[in-house]
Residue, then its C-alpha position, 0 to 999 in steps of 0.5 A: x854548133x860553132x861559135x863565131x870568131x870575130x877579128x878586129x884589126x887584122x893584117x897578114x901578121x896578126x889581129x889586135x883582137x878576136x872574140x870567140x864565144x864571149x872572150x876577147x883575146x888581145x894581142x900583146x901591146x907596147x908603147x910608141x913613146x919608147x924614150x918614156x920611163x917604164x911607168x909612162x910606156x905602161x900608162x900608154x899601154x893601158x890607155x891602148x888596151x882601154x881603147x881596145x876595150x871599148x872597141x869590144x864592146x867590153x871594158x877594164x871591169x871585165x879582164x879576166x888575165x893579164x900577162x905582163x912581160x917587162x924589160x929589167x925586173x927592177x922597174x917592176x914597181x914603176x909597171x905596178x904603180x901605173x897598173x894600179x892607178x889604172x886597174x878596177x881594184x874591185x874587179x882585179x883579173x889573174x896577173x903573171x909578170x915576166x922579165x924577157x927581152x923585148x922587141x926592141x931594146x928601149x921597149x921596156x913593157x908589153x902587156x896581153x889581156x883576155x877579157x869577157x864581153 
């Protein structure tokens, strides 16, 4: 029997979100306040991907991995002091973060989830 496969959010480019048996796939996210330092564009990521959460019925205890891709090394400790505050620290996923060039050059962080319902 198939499984299901619901999309959220969809466009011709993208969901921001499909479930498919049980996970929920995010795609990645950035912030809109792109003149922000690299803290404040991961706490409005963060928000986005509370809300995104909720949206799947689902909620930040529930992540399974995240992978985070950021601008400039450097600001890494900024990314993870917002990570921090944010995350449920009893109930932390799998975590890779990854230096690239993003989108835009003052896009400083993008953040991909996968959570369970």
């Amino acid at each position: 029997m198939l499984s299901n496969i619901v999309r959220h959010q969809s466009d011709s480019r993208l969901s921001r979100i499909v479930t498919h048996n049980g996970t929920v796939y995010f795609a990645g996210l950035t912030a809109d306040d792109r003149s922000a330092t690299m803290k404040a564009q991961t706490e409005e990521v963060l928000k986005k991907i509370d809300d995104l959460l909720k949206i799947a019925g689902t909620n930040k205890s529930r992540l399974l991995s995240a992978m985070v891709y950021v601008s400039d090394m450097r600001l890494k400790p900024q990314m993870d002091e917002a990570w921090v505050a944010w995350l449920d620290s009893g109930n932390t996923p799998v975590r890779a973060c990854v230096e690239t060039r993003l989108g835009t050059a003052d896009t400083l962080v993008e953040i991909v989830v996968v959570a369970a319902q």
